[in-house]
C-alpha positions as CSV (number, residue, x, y, z in Angstrom):
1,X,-19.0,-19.8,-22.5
2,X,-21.4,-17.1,-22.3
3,X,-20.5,-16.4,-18.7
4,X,-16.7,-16.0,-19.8
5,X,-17.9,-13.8,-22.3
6,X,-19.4,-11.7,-19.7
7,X,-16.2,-11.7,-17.6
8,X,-14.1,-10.7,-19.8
9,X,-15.7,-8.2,-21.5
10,X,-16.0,-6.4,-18.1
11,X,-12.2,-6.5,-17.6
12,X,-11.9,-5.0,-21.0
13,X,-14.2,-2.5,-20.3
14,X,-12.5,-1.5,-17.0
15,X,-8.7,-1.3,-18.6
16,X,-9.8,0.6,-21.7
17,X,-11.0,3.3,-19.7
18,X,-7.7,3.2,-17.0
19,X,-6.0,3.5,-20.4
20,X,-8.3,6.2,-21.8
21,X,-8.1,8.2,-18.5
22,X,-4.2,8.0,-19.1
23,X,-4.1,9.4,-22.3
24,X,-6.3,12.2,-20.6
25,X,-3.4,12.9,-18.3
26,X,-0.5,12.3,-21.0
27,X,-2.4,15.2,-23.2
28,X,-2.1,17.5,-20.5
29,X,1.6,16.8,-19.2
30,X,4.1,19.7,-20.0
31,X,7.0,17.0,-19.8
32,X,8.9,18.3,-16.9
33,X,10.2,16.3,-13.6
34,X,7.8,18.4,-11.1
35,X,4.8,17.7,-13.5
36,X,5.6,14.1,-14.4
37,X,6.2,13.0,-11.0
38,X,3.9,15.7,-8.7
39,X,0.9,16.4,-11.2
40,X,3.0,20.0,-11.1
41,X,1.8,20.5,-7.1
42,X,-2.2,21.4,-8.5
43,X,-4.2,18.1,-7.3
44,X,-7.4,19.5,-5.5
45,X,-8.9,18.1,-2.5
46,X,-11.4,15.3,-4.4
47,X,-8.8,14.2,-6.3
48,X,-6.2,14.2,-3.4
49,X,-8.8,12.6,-0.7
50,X,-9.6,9.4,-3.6
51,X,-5.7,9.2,-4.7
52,X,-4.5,8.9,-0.9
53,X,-6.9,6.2,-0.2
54,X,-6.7,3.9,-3.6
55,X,-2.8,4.2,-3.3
56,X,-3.1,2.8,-0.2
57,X,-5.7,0.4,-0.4
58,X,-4.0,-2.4,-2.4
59,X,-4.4,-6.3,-2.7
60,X,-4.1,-6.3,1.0
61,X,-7.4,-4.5,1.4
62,X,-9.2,-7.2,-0.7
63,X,-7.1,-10.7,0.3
64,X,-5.0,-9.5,2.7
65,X,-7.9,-8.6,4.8
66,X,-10.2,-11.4,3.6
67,X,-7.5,-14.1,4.2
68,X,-6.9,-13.1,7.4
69,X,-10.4,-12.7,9.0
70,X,-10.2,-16.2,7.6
71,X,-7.5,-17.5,9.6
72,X,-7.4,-14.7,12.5
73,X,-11.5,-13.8,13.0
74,X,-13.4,-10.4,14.1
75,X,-10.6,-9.1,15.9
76,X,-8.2,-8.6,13.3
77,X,-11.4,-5.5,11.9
78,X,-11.0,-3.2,14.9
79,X,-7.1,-3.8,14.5
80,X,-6.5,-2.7,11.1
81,X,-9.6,-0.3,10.9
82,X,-8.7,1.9,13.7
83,X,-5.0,1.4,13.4
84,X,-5.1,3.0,9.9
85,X,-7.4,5.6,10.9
86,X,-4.5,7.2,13.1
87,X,-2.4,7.1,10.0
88,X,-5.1,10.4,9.4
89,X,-2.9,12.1,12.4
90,X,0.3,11.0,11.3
91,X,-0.8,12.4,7.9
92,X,-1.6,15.7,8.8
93,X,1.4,16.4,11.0
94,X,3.6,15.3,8.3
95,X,2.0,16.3,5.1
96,X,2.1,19.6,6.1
97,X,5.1,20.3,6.9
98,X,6.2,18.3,4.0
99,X,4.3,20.1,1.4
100,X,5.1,23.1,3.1
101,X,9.0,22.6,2.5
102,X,8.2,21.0,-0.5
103,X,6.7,23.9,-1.9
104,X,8.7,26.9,-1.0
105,X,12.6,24.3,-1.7
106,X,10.9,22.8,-5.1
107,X,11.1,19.3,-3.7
108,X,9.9,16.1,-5.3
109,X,11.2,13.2,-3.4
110,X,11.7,11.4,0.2
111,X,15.7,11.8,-0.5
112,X,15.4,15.3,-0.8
113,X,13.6,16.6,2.1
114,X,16.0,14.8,4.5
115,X,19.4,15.6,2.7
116,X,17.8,19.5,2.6
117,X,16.8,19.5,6.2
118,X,19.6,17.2,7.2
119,X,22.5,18.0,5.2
120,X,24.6,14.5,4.4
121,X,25.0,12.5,1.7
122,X,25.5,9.4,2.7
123,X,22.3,9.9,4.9
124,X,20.2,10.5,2.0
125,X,21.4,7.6,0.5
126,X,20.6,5.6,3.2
127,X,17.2,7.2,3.4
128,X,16.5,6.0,-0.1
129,X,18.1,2.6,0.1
130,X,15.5,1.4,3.2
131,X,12.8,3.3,0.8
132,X,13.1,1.2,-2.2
133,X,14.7,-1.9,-0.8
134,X,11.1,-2.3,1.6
135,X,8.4,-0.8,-1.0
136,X,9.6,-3.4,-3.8
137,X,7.9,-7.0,-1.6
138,X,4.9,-4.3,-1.1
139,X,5.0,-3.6,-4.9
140,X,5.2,-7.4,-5.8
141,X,1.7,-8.0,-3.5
142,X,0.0,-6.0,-6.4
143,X,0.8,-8.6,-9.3
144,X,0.5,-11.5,-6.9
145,X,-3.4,-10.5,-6.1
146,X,-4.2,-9.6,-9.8
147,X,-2.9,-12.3,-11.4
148,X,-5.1,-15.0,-8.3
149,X,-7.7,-12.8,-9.2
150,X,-7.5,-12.7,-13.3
151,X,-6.8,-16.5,-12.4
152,X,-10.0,-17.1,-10.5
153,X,-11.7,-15.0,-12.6
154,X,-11.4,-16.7,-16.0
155,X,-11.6,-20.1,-14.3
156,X,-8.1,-21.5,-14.8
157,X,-8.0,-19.7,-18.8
158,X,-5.7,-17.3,-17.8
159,X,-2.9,-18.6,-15.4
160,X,-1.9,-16.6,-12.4
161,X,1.3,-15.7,-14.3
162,X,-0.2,-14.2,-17.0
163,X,-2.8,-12.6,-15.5
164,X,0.0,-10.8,-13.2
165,X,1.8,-9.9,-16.3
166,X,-0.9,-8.3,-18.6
167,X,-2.2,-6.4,-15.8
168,X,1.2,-5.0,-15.0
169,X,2.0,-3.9,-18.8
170,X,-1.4,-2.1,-19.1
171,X,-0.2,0.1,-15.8
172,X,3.0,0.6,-17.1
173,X,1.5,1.9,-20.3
174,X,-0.6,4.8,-18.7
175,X,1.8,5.1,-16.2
176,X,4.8,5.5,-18.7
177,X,3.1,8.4,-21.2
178,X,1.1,10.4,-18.3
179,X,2.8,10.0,-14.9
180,X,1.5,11.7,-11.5
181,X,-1.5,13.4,-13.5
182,X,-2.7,9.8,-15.2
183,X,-2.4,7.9,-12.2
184,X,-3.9,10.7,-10.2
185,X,-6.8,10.8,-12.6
186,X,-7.3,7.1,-12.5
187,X,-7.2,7.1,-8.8
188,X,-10.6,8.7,-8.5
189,X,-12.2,5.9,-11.0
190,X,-10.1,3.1,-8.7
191,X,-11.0,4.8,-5.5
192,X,-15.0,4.5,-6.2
193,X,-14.7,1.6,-7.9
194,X,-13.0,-0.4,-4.9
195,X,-15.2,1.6,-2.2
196,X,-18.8,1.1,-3.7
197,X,-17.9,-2.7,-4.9
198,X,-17.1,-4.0,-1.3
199,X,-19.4,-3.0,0.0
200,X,-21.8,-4.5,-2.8
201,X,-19.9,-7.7,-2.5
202,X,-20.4,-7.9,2.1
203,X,-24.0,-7.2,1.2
204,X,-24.5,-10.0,-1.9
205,X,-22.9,-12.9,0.0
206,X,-24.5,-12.2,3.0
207,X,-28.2,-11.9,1.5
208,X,-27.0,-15.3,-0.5
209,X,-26.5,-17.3,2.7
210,X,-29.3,-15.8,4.1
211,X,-28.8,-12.7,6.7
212,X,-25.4,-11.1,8.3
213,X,-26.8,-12.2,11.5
214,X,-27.7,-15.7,10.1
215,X,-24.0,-15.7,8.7
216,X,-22.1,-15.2,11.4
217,X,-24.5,-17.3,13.8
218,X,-23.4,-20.2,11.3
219,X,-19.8,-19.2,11.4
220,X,-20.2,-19.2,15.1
221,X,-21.1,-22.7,15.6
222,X,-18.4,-23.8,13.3
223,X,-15.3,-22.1,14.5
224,X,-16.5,-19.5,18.1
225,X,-12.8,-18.3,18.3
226,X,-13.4,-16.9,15.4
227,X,-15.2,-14.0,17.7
228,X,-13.0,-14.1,20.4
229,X,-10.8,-10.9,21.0
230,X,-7.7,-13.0,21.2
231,X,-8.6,-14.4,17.3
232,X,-8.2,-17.9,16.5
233,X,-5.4,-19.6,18.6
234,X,-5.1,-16.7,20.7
235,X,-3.1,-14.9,17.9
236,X,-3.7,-11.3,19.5
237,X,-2.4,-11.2,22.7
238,X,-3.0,-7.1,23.8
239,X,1.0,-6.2,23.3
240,X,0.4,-7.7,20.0
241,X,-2.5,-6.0,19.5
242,X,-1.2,-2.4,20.6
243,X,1.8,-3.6,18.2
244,X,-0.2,-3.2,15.1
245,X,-2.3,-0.9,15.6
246,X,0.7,1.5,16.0
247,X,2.4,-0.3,12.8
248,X,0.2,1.2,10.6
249,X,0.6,4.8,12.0
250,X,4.8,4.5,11.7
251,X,5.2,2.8,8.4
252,X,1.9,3.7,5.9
253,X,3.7,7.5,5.7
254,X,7.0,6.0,5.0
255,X,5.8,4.2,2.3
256,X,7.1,6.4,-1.0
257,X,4.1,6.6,-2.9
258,X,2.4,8.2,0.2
259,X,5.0,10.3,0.8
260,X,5.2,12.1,-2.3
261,X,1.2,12.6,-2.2
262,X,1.9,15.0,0.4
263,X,3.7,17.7,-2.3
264,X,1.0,17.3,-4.5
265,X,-2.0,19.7,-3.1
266,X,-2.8,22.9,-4.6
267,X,-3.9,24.0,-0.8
268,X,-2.9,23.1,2.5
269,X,-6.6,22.6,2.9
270,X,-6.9,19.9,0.6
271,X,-4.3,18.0,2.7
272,X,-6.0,18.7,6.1
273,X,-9.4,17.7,4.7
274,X,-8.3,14.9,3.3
275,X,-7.0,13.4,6.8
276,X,-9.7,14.1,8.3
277,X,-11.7,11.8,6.1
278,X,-9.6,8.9,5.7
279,X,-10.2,7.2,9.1
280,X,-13.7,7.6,8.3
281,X,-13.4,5.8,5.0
282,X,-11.1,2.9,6.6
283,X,-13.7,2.2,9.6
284,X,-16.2,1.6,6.8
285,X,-14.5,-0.5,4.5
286,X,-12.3,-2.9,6.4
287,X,-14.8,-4.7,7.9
288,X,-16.4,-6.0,4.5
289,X,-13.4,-8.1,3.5
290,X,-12.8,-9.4,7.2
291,X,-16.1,-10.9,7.8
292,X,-16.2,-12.2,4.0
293,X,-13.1,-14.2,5.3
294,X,-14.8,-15.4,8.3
295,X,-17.9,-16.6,6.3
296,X,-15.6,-18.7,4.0
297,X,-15.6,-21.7,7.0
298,X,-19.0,-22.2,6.1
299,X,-18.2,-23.7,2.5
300,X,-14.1,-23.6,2.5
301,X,-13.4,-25.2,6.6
302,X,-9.9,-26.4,5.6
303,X,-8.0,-23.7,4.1
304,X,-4.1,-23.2,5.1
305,X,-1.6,-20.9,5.3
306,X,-1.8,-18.5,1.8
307,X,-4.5,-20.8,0.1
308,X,-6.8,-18.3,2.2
309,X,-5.3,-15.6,0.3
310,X,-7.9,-16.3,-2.4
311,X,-11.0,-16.8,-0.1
312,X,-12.5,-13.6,-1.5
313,X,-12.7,-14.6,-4.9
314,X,-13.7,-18.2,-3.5
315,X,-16.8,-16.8,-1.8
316,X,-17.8,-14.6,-4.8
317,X,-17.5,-17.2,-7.0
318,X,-19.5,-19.7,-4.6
319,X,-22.4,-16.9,-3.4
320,X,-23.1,-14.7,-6.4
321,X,-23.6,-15.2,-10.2
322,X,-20.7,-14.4,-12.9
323,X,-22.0,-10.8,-13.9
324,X,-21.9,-10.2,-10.1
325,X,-18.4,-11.6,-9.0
326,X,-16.7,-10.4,-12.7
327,X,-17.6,-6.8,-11.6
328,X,-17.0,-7.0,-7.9
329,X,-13.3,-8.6,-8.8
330,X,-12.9,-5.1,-11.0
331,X,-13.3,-3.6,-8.1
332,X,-10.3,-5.8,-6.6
333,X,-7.9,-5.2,-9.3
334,X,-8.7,-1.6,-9.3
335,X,-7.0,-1.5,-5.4
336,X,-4.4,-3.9,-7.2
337,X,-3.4,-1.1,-9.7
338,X,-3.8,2.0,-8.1
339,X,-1.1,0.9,-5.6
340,X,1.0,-0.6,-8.5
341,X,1.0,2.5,-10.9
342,X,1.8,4.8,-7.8
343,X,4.4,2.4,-6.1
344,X,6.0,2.5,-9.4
345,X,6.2,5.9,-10.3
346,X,7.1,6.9,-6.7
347,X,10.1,4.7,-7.2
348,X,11.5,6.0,-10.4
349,X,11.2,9.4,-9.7
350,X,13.7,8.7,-6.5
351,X,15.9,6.4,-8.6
352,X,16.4,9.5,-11.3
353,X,16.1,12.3,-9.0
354,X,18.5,10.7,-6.3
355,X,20.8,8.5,-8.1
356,X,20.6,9.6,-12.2
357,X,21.3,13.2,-11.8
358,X,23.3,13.4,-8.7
359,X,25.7,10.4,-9.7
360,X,25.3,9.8,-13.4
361,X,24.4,12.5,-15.1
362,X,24.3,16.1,-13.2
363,X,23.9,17.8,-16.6
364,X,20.7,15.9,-17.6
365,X,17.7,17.9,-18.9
366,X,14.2,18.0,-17.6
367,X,13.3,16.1,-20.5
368,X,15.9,13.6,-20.4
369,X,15.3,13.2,-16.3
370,X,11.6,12.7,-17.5
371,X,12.4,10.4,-20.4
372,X,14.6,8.2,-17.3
373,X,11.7,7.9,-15.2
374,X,10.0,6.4,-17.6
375,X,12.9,3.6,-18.5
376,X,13.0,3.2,-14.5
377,X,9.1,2.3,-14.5
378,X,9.6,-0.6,-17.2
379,X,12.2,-1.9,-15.5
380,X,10.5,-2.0,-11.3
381,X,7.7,-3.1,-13.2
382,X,10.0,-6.3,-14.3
383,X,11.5,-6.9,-11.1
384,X,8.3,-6.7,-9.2
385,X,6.9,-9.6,-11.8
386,X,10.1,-11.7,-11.6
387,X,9.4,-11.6,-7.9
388,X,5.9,-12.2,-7.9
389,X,6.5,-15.6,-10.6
390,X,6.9,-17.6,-6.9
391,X,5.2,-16.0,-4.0
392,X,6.8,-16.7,-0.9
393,X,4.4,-16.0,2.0
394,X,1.1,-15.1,2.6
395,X,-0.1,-11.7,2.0
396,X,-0.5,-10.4,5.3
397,X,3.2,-11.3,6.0
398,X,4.8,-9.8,3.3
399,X,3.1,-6.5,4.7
400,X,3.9,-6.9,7.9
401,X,7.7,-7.2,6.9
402,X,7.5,-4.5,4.4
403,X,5.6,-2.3,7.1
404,X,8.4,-2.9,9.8
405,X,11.3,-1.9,7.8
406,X,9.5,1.5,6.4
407,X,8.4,2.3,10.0
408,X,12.2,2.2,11.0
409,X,12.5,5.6,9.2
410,X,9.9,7.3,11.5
411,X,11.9,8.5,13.8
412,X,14.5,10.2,11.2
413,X,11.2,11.4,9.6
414,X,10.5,13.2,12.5
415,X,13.6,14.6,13.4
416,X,13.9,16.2,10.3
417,X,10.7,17.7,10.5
418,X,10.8,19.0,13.9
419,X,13.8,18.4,15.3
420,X,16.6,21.0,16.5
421,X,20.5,20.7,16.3
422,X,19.5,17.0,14.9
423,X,23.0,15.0,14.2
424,X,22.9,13.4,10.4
425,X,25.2,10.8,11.6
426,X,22.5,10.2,14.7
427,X,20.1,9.3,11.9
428,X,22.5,7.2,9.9
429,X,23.1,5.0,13.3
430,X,19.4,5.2,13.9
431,X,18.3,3.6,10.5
432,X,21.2,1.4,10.8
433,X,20.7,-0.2,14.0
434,X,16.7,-0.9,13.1
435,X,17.5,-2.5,9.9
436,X,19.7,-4.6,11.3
437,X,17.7,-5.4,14.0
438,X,14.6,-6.3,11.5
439,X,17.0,-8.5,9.7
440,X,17.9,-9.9,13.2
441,X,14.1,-10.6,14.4
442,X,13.3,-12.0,10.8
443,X,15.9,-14.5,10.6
444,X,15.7,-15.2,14.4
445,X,19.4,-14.2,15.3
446,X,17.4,-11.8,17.9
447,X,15.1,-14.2,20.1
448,X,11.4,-13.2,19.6
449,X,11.3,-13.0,23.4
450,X,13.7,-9.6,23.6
451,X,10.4,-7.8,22.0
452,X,8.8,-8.3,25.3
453,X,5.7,-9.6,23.9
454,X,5.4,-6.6,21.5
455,X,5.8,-7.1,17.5
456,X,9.5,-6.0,16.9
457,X,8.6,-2.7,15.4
458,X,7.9,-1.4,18.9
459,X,11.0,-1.8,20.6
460,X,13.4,-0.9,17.3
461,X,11.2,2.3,16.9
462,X,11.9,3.2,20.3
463,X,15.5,2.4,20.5
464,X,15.9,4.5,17.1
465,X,14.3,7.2,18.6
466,X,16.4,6.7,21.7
467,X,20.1,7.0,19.6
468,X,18.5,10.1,17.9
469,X,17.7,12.0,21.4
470,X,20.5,10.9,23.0
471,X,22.8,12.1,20.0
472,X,21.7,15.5,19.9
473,X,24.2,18.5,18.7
474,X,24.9,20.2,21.7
């Protein structure tokens, strides 16, 4: 009872000062579209640096990652901790130029940076579509992990239903009365949070089964493919390998949350600086959760499929007391949330900016545009909950999915960026065909065998970089 007590009281702790930190932001909000949604373009580089990495580092970081070194081994670390320190380079050479256009054309979302470089409607619409129709199985991940986590937590007293739900409404409270500057705010407690409690939680188990050496010796007697470069049953062949490593680098920008980061800065320098730090940051902490999931063999050998999805809180709850795993897990659902709370506001902002203003209402104010976003927040948050009542994979493959159609838009990314005498209608073909062929792959229509060993997203990206260079304007 007393450890319950404990647990909960920590939880309570942790979302009364999320929501305290949102009123923080909502006090200071001057209720206008650029300052609701973009924190009115003044984020500084601490603040920047921490919202950039606890947007991005969601449920995946914690089971994703843990689940996987479970069922994959070692080699899945250097995969995901290298490949998303290049997303640092693809950062830099598009968040500049983004917040550079975004600053001197007044810009706020995806949509409008490639119908203003681009000029086409139904381009920009297409844009948008791919945005939100791949972010919202990304957005469901976040309910899914906190409510296995508020689940594992209170030992069965709150179902994972439940858990998912109440979590979700407190985000869509701070979210809904303080927008970019409350979630921006809240970021920086998430970020440390989620950083300094991983690392606390590697360290705790290992010490509890006796060294890191002494647990992966064990783990090496019981399962030695574990350690192998291929992973457990050869799951990483090297095309398979490169594949991912270069999945992170296409998609993570695409993703609309991370996007819209980039026309937040105050400086140019905040962005740069921030880029430069993220792989470092990435390197550091991926490798906690993997080897957690590799030491759960020792105490967990027969976990299939998603049931490893929940091997972090397994381990935590098996290898360190109550007081110990109730404030690691706050870490957890601080990754949970500040991916939620961004992923949602990210989405509204497009839906009213895009669709509200442009189709439904032209002569909307700022504060009715403002007021929309908000409604739009409730009602992702819904969807992303119905969604997340059943979950239909495991974690790592709802990503992957989600990762493959974002990365799609890469090359249309690029073009509009860099490119000269770029077709619109090249574009529309490009983002077209990929889809299709994603959809084609995923439901095996395509054989798996016309990816040449590669994961799909490397031949789609470069056939739909192909249609764009072969379609230039002459």
């Amino acid at each position: 009872m007393v450890e319950n007590l404990i647990t909960y009281l920590f939880i309570g702790a942790y979302l009364l000062l999320t929501l305290i930190i949102g009123i923080i932001g909502y006090r200071s909000q001057k209720n206008t579209p650029e300052d609701y949604f973009l924190a009115d373009r003044k984020i500084g580089s601490i603040v920047l640096f921490f919202t950039l990495i606890a947007t991005n580092f969601s449920a995946f970081a914690f089971l994703g990652l843990s689940g996987a070194g479970y069922r994959i081994g070692i080699s899945y670390y250097p995969m995901i901790g290298f490949g998303t320190a290049l997303v640092g380079i693809t950062f830099y050479f598009i968040g500049y130029k983004v917040w550079l256009l975004g600053k001197e054309k007044g810009l706020i979302t995806p949509s409008e940076l490639i119908a203003n470089r681009l000029p086409s409607q139904p381009l920009k619409l297409i844009f948008l579509a791919v945005m939100v129709i791949f972010t919202i199985p990304y957005l469901t991940l976040q309910p899914i992990g906190g409510g296995y986590m508020i689940e594992n937590l209170t030992n069965g007293q709150i179902p994972y239903f439940w858990g998912a739900a109440f979590l979700t409404f407190i985000i869509v409270l701070y979210v809904f009365v303080g927008g970019m500057k409350s979630v921006a705010l809240t970021d920086v407690l998430q970020g440390v949070l989620m950083l300094i409690l991983m690392i606390v939680a590697v360290v705790t188990i290992s010490q509890s089964i006796g060294s890191f050496t002494e647990a992966n010796q064990t783990v090496y007697q019981l399962k030695p493919d574990l350690f192998y470069r291929s992973g457990m049953n050869n799951f990483f062949t090297p095309h398979k390998w490169f594949s991912y490593m270069l999945l992170w680098g296409l998609s993570v920008p695409m993703f609309p949350q991370m996007f819209m980061r980039f026309y937040t800065p105050k400086t140019a320098n905040s962005l740069k600086l921030s880029a430069s730090l993220y792989p470092l940051i990435t390197c550091t902490m991926f490798i906690c959760p993997v080897l957690i999931g590799m030491w759960g063999h020792i105490n967990f050998p027969d976990l299939i499929g998603k049931e490893a999805d929940i091997i972090f809180p397994m381990m935590l709850a098996e290898y360190t007391s109550t007081p110990m795993a109730s404030l690691v897990m706050v870490g957890a659902l601080a990754a949970f949330m500040s991916t939620l709370d961004s992923q949602l506001l990210a989405l509204s902002s497009m839906m009213t900016r895009d669709i509200y203003i442009v189709y439904i209402r032209p002569q909307a104010t700022l504060t009715e545009q403002t007021f929309v976003g908000k409604i739009l927040i409730v009602i992702l948050a819904i969807i992303g909950l119905i969604l997340a009542a059943n979950p239909p994979a495991t974690i790592a493959a709802i990503a992957t999915q989600a990762f493959t159609g974002l990365a799609v838009l890469f090359p249309t990314v690029i073009a509009a960026l860099y490119g000269k005498n770029i077709s619109p209608l090249s574009c529309i073909i490009s983002i077209i065909f990929g889809e299709m062929a994603v959809i084609g792959f995923q439901v095996d229509i395509i054989p798996k065998s016309w990816a040449l060993g590669f994961l799909p997203v490397v031949p789609i990206v470069v056939i739909c970089s192909l249609i764009i260079v072969l379609c230039l304007r002459k």
